[in-house]
C-alpha positions in Angstrom: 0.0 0.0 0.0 1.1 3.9 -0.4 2.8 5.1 2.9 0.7 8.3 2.0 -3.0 6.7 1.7 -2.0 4.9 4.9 -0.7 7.7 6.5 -3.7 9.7 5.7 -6.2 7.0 5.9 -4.7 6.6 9.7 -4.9 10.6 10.7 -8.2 10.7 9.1 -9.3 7.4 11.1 -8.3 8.9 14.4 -9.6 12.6 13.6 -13.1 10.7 13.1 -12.8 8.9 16.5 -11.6 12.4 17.7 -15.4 14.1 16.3 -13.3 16.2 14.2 -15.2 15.2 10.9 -14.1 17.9 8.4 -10.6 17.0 9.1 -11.3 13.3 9.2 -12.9 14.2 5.6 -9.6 15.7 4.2 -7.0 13.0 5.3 -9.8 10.3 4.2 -10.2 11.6 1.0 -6.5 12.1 0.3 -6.5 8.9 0.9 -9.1 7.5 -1.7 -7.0 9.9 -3.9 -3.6 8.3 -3.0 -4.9 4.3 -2.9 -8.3 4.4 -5.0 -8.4 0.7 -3.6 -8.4 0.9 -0.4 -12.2 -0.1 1.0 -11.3 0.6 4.4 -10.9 3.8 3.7 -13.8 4.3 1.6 -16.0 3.4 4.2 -14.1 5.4 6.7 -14.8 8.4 4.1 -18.4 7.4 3.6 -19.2 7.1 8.1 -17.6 11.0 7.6 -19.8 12.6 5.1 -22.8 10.5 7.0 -21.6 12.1 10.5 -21.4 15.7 8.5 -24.7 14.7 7.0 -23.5 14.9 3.4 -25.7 11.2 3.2 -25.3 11.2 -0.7 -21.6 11.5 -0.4 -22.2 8.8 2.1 -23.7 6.0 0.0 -21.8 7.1 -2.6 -18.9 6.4 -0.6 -19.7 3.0 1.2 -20.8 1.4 -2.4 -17.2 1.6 -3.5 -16.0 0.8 -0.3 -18.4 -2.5 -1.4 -17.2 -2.9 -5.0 -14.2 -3.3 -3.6 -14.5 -5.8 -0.9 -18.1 -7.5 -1.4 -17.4 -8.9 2.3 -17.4 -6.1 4.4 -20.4 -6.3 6.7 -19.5 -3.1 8.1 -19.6 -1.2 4.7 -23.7 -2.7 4.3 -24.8 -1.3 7.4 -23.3 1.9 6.9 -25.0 2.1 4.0 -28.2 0.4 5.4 -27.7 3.5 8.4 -27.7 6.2 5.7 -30.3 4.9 3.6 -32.6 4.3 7.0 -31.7 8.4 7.3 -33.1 8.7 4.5 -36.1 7.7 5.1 -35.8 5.1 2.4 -36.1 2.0 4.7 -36.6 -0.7 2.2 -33.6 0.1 0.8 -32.1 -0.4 4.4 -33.6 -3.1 5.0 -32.3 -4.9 1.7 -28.9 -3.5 3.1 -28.8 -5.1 6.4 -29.8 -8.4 4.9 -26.9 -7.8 2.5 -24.8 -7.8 6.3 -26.6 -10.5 7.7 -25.7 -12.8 4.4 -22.1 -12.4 5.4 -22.7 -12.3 9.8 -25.5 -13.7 10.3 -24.7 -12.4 14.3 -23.9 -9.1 13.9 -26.0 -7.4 16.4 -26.2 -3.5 14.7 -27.3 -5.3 11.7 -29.8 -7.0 13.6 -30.7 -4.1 15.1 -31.4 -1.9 11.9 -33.2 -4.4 10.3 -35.8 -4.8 13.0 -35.8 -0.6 13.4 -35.9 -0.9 9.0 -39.2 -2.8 9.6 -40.7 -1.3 12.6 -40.7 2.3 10.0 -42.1 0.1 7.3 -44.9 -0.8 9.8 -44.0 -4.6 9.2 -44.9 -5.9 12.6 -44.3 -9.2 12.4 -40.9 -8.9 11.1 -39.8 -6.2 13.7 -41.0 -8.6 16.4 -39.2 -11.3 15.2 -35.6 -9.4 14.4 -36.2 -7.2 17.9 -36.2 -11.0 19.8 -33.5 -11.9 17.9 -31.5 -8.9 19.0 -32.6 -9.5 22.3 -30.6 -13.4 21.8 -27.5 -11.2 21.4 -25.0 -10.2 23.7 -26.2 -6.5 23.5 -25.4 -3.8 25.9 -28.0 -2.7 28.9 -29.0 0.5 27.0 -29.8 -1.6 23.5 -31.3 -4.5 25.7 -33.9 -1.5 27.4 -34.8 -0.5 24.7 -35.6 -3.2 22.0 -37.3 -4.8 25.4 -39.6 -1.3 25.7 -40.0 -1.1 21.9 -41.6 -4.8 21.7 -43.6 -3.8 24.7 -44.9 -1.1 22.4 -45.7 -3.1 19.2 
């Protein structure tokens, strides 16, 4: 890989982690400039512009992040996340199944896809991913509150 893109790819990596999203935007796209291949950073790039709300950028972003590595389950729920934004939860919902396909246990993916079908008003498939979550080792705050939401639907 190009010391640069990896260097850049790092400092934007840790300005992100840092909340410092514009600059994590210029070292990330310095390094999609600098290593056009490097999916990490694509999707790095893409969880910027989404935190900046620049969603289109976003999705823009995390697809070639996925034409590049097809496996990463993290790129599809970014995605799924910004299309779910969006309002356009089918969309999201195809996107965390796209996760799911590749980790079936991922619990965020889990997650959005039963929030993806609670918004579609698909009650029976919210139930069934919001116990599924619930099967998952998810944290106290997650755990309160898919347990209030199914109390709820």
């Amino acid at each position: 890989m190009n010391p640069a893109a990896l260097q850049n790819y790092s400092r934007g990596t840790e300005r992100l982690e840092a909340g410092d999203i514009e600059g994590a935007i210029s070292f990330l796209e310095l390094a999609v400039q600098q290593n056009v291949a490097h999916a990490s950073a694509w999707c790095s790039l893409g969880l910027a512009y989404h935190n900046a709300g620049r969603l289109q950028e976003a999705i823009d972003a995390y697809n070639r992040s996925i034409e590049i590595d097809p496996h990463s389950v993290s790129a599809y729920t970014h995605l799924a996340n910004a299309y779910g934004r969006l309002g356009l939860f089918g969309a999201a919902a195809e996107q965390f199944h796209n996760a799911l396909s590749l980790d079936e246990n991922f619990p965020y993916a889990v997650l959005g896809l039963a929030s993806a079908y609670d918004r579609l008003g698909d009650v029976a498939q919210a139930q069934h991913w919001y116990r599924r979550a619930l099967q998952m080792d998810l944290d106290a705050a997650y755990r309160q509150r898919v347990e209030a939401r199914l109390l709820e639907i």
